[in-house]
C-alpha positions in Angstrom: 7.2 -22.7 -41.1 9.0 -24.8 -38.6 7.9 -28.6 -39.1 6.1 -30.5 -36.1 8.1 -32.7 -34.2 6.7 -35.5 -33.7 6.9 -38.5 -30.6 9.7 -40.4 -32.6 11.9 -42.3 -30.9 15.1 -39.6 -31.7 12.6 -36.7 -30.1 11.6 -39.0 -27.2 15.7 -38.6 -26.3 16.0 -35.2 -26.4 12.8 -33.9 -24.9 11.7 -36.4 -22.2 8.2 -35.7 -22.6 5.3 -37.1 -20.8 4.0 -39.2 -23.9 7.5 -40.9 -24.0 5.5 -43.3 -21.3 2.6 -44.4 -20.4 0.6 -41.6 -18.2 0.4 -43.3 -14.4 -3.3 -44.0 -13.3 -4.7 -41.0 -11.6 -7.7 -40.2 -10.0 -8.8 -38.9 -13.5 -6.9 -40.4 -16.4 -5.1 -38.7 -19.0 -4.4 -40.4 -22.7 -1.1 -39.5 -23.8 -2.0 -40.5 -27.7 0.5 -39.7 -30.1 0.1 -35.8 -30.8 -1.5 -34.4 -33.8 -0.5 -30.6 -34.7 -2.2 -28.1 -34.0 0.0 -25.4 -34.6 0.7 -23.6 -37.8 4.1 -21.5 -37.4 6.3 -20.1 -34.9 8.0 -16.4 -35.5 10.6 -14.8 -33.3 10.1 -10.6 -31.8 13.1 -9.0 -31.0 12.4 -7.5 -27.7 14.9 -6.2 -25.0 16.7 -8.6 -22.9 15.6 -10.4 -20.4 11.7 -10.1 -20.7 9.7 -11.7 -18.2 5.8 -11.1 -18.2 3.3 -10.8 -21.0 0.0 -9.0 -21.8 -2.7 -9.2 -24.2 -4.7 -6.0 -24.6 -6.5 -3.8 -27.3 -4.2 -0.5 -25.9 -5.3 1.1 -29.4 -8.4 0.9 -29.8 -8.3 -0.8 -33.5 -10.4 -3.9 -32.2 -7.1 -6.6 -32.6 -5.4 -7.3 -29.4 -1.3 -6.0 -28.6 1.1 -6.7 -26.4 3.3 -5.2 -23.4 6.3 -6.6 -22.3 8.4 -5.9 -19.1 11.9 -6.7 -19.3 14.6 -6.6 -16.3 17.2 -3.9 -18.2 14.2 -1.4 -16.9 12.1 -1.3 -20.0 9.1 -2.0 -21.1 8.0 -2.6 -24.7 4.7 -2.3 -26.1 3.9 -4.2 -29.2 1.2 -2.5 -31.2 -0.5 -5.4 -33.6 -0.7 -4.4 -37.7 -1.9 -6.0 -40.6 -0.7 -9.2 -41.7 0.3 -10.1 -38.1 3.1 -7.2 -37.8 3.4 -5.6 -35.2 5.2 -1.6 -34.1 7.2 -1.8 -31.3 7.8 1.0 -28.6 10.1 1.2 -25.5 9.3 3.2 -22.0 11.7 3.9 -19.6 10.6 1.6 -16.3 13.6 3.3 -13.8 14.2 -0.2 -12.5 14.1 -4.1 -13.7 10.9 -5.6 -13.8 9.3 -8.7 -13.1 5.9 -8.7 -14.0 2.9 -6.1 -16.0 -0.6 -6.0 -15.8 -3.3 -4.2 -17.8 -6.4 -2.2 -16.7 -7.8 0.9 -17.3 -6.1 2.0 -14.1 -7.5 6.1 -14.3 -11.1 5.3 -15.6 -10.6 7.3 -19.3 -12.0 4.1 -21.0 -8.5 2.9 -22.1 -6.4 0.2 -21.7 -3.0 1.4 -19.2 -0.5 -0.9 -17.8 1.5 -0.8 -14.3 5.0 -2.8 -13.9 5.9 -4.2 -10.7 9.7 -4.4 -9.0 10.8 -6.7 -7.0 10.2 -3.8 -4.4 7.8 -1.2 -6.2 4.3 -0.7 -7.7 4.8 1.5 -10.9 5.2 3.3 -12.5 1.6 3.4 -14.3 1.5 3.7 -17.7 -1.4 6.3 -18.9 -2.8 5.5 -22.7 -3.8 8.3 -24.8 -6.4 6.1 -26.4 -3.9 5.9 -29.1 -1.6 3.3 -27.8 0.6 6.2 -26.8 1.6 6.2 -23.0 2.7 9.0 -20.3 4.5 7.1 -16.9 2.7 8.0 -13.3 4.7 6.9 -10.4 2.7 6.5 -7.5 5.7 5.7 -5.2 4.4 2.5 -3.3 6.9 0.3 -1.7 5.5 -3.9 -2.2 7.3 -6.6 0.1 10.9 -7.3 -1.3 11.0 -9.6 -4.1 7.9 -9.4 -5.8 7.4 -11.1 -8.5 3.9 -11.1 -10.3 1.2 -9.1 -10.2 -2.2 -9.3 -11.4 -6.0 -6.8 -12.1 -9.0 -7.2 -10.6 -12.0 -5.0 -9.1 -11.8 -6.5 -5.6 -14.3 -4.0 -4.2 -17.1 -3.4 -6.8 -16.4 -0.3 -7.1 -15.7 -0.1 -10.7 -11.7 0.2 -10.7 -8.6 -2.5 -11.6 -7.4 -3.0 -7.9 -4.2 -5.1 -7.9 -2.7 -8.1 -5.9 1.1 -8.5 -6.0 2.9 -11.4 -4.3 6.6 -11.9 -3.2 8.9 -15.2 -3.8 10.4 -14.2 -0.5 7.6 -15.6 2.0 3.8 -16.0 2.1 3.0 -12.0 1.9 0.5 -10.9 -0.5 -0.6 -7.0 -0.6 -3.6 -5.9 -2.2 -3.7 -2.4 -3.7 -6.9 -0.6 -4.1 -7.7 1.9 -6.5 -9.5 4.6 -5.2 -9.8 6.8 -8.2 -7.8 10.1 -9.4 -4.4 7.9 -9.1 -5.2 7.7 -5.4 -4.3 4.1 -3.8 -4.3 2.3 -0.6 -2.8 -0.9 0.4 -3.2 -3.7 2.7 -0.9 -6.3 3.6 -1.6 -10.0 4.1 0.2 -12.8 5.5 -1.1 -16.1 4.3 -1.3 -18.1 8.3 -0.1 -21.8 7.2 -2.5 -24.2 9.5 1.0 -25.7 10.6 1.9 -22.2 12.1 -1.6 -21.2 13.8 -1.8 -21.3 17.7 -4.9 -24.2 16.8 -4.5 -26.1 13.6 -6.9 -26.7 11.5 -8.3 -29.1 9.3 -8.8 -28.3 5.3 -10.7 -26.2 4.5 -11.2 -24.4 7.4 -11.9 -20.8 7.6 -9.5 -18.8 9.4 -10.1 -15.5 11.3 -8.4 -12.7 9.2 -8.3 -10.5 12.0 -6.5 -12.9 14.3 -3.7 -13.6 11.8 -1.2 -11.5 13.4 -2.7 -9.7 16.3 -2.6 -6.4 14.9 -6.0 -6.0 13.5 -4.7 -4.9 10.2 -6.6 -2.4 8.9 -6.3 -0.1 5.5 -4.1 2.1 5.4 -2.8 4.7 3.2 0.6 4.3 1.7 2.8 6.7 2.6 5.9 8.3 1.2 8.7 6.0 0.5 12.9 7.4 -0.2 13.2 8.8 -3.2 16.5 6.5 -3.2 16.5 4.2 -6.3 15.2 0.7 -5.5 18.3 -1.0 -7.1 20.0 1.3 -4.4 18.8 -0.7 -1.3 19.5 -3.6 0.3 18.3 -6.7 -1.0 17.5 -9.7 1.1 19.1 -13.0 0.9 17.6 -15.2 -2.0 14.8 -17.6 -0.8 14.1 -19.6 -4.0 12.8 -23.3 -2.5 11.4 -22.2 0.6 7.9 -22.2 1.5 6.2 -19.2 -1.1 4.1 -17.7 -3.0 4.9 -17.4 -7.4 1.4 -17.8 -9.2 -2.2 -16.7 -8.2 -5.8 -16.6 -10.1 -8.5 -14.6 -9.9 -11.9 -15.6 -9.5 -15.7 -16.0 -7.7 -15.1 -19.2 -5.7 -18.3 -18.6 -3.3 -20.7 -16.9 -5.7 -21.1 -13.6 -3.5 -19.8 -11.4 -6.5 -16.9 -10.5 -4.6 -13.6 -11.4 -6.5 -11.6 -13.9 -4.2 -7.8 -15.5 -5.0 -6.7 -19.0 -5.4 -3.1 -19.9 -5.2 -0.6 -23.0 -4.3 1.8 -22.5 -1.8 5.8 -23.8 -3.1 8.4 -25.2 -1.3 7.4 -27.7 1.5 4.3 -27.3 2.1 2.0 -28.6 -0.8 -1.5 -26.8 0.2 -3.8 -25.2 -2.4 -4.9 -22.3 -0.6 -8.1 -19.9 -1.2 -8.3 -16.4 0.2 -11.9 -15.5 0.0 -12.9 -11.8 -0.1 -15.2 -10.3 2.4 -15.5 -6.7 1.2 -12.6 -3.8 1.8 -9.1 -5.6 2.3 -10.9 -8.6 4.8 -9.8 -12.0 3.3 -10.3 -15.1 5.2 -7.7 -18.5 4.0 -8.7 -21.7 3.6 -6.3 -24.6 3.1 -6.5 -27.9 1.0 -4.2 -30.6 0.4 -2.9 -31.4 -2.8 -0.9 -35.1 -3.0 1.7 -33.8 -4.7 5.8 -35.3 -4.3 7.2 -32.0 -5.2 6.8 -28.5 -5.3 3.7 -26.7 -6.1 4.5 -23.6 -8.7 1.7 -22.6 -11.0 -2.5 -22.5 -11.2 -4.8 -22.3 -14.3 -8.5 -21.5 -14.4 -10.4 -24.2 -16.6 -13.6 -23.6 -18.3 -16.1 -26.8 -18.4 -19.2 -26.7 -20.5 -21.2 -29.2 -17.9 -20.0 -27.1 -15.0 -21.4 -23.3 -13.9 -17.4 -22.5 -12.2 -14.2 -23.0 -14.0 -11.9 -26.3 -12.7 -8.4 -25.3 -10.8 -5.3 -26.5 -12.2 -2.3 -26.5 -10.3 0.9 -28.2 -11.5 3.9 -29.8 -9.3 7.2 -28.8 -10.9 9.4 -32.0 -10.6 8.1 -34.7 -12.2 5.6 -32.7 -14.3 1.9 -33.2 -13.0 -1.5 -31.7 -12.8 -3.8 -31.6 -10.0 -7.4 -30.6 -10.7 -10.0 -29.6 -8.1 -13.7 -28.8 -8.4 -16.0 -25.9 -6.8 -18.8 -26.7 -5.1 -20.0 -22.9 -5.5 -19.7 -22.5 -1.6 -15.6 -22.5 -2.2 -15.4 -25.9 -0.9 -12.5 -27.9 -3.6 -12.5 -31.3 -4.0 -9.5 -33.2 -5.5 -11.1 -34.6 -9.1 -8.6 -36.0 -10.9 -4.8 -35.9 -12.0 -2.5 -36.7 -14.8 1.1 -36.5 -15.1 3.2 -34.8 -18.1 6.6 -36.0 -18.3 10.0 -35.3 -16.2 10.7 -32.0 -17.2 10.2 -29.4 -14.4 6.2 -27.3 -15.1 7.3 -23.9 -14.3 3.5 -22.0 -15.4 0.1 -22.8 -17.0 -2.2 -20.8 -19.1 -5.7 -22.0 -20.5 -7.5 -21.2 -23.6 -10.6 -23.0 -25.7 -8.5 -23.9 -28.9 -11.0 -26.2 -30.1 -14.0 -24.1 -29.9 -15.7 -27.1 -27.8 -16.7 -24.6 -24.7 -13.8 -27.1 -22.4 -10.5 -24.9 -21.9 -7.7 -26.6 -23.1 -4.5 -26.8 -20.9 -1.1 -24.7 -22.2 2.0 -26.1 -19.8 5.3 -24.5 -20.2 8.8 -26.3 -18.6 11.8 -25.1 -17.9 14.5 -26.1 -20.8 17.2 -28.6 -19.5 20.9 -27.2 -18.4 22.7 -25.4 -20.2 20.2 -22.5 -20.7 20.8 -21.7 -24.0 18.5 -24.7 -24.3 14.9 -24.3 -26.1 11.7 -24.7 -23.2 9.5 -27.5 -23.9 5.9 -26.8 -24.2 2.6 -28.9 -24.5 -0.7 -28.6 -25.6 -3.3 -30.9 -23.5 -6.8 -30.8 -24.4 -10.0 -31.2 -22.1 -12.8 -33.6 -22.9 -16.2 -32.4 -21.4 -15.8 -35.4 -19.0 -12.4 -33.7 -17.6 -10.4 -36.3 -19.0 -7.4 -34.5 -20.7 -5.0 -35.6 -23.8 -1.7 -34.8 -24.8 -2.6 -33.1 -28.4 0.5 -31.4 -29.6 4.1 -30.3 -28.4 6.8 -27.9 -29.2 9.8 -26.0 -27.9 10.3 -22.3 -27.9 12.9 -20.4 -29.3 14.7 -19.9 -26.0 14.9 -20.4 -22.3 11.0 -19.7 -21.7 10.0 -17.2 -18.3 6.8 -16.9 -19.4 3.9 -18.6 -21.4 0.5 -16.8 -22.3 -2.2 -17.0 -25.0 -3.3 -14.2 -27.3 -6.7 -13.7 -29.7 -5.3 -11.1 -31.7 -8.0 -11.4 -33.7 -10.9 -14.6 -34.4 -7.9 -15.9 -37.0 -5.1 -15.1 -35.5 -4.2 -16.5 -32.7 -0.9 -17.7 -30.6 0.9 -18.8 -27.7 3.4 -16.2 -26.2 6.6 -17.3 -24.9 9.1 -14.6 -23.4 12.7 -15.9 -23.8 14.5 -14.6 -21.1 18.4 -15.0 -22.2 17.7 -14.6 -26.2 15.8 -11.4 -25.6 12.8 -12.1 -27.9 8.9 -13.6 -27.9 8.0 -16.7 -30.0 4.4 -16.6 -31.1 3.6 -19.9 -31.9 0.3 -19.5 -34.0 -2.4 -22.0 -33.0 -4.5 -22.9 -36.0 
């Protein structure tokens, strides 16, 4: 078991954490107390190189929770948990690199498939047996060059994982609807920054979805793309900085039972931004300011017992911080506190109740200082019922870090997941 490392002075050099200093007054204070442990070992999965994503699903049916991995050598690996927290390992042929995965029961069987996304494809679909065993669709839809994460949710009611995949290349964003019998249809959607509408307005003002680009968008059927290899076509100049999309989250925001999406936009303009669903690919944006010095990169969804909707996290990359905002239940946020968490750059946030108190707890991964053979720093930060949050434990994976997620594999076993991009492997650090 690898021993906790505490907030000594020598560690205090190396990392730069948050709890090296006082945590800056904020709207909603943080303590930054020394940590106490609450981790209980970390283990290293071989997996192939490169692997970005991460999922958590039961795909056989035994009642403890697996994993799927994408990887960018155009793989994907499913890890199948065992007794004793082992786990068998399988490896599907993706055609291209990929850079993110998501789980659903995609063809309605009652089993859990997965579907990787390309920086310029959907798919292919991955169909279970029921057995953990899986048989790759391709549907053959074309997404806007360099997408990058991708995530499940029925946007329609209709009873079917429909999917929303963003791009690192602008402010696109297409939904793809599930339709049933492998049939989908997409719609694309162009997030209209106030600062480039014809009339600006003020945040959290509702813009007209239909006037975004004068073109009445409607549904459409996707049709056939080349059959040329996606690695075969010209890719467009990197955009990494600019203004962008890289993280989204699911969820209610107006209590109409329609699935809406809340996201921060990167780059220079630092706007948390809420798309809110109005039935069959008609989204209207709203826009809110977040006081933020740098970039925005990642949002969390944060349960709170003494609340009825979950808190939105978002984090600035450079110097760490968090931003929390509140729901009024109409989809009106308001700013409600902030804390900051050191000078290493927040790449992505997960959440998960590790205390059993009914108040998510916070799960902030940063990227690991130059070289990149260097470990990715991680903290723990848990929520008090009042919102105030505090620095409980910290670690570093095994590895440059792309990815952070948490996994219940079962009521007593139970771990972060970090994907180590260059060492081609997952630490699970196990959360007691």
């Amino acid at each position: 078991m690898r021993k906790f490392l505490g907030l000594t002075a020598a560690v205090s050099a190396l990392f730069c954490f948050s709890a090296c200093a006082p945590v800056t007054k904020s709207v909603s204070p943080a303590k930054a107390a020394p940590a106490t442990e609450v981790r209980t070992a970390m283990r290293d999965i071989p997996v192939p190189t490169r692997p970005r994503d991460v999922v958590c699903a039961d795909f056989d049916g035994d009642g403890f929770k697996d994993l799927a991995v994408p990887s960018k050598t155009g793989v994907a690996t499913v890890l199948l948990h065992r007794e004793k927290g082992e786990f068998r390992k399988s490896v599907y042929d993706t055609l291209v690199h990929n850079t993110s995965i998501a789980a659903a029961d995609i063809d309605g069987d009652g089993d859990i498939d997965f579907v990787v996304l390309t920086e310029f494809r959907f798919g292919p679909i991955f169909l279970n047996d029921g057995k953990g065993k899986f048989t790759s669709y391709d549907p053959n839809i074309k997404v806007p060059s360099m997408s990058s994460y991708i995530q499940s949710a029925d946007l329609n009611n209709n009873g079917l994982p429909d999917f929303a995949v963003i791009s690192e290349a602008g402010l696109d964003v297409m939904l793809i609807y599930n339709r049933g019998n492998l049939h989908f249809e997409t719609k694309e959607l162009t997030v209209p920054l106030p600062d480039e509408r014809k009339k600006s307005a003020e945040p959290g003002e509702e813009e007209d979805p239909e006037g975004r680009d004068g073109k009445g968008q409607k549904l459409k059927v996707e049709p056939e793309v080349s059959k040329k290899p996606a690695q075969e076509a010209g890719k467009p100049a990197r955009r990494h900085g600019l203004t962008g999309i890289r993280h989204f989250a699911f969820t209610d925001l107006n209590g109409d039972g329609k699935i809406d999406m809340v996201f921060p936009i990167t780059g220079g303009t630092k706007k948390l931004v809420t798309a809110i669903n109005r039935g069959e690919g008609d989204f209207t944006f709203r826009f809110f300011d977040v006081p933020a010095e740098g970039p925005l990169t990642s949002v969390a969804l944060l349960k709170r017992r003494n609340l009825e909707l979950p808190v939105i996290a978002v984090s600035q990359t450079t110097p760490g911080k968090v931003f929390l905002f509140t729901n009024d239940g109409k989809g009106d946020l308001t700013l409600s506190g902030s804390f900051d968490t050191g000078e290493n750059t927040l790449l992505r946030m997960t959440s998960a109740d590790l205390d059993g108190d009914g108040n998510d707890d916070l799960i902030i991964m940063y990227g690991a200082p130059l070289p990149l053979d260097k470990r990715s720093p991680v903290q723990i930060w848990m929520q008090r019922e009042d919102g105030v949050f505090s620095l409980k434990d910290q670690f570093r994976s095994n590895g440059y870090a792309a990815h952070v997620s948490f996994c219940e594999f079962s009521p007593s076993e139970r771990a972060v997941v970090l994907s180590n991009m260059h060492e081609g492997t997952l630490s699970l650090e196990y959360i007691k």
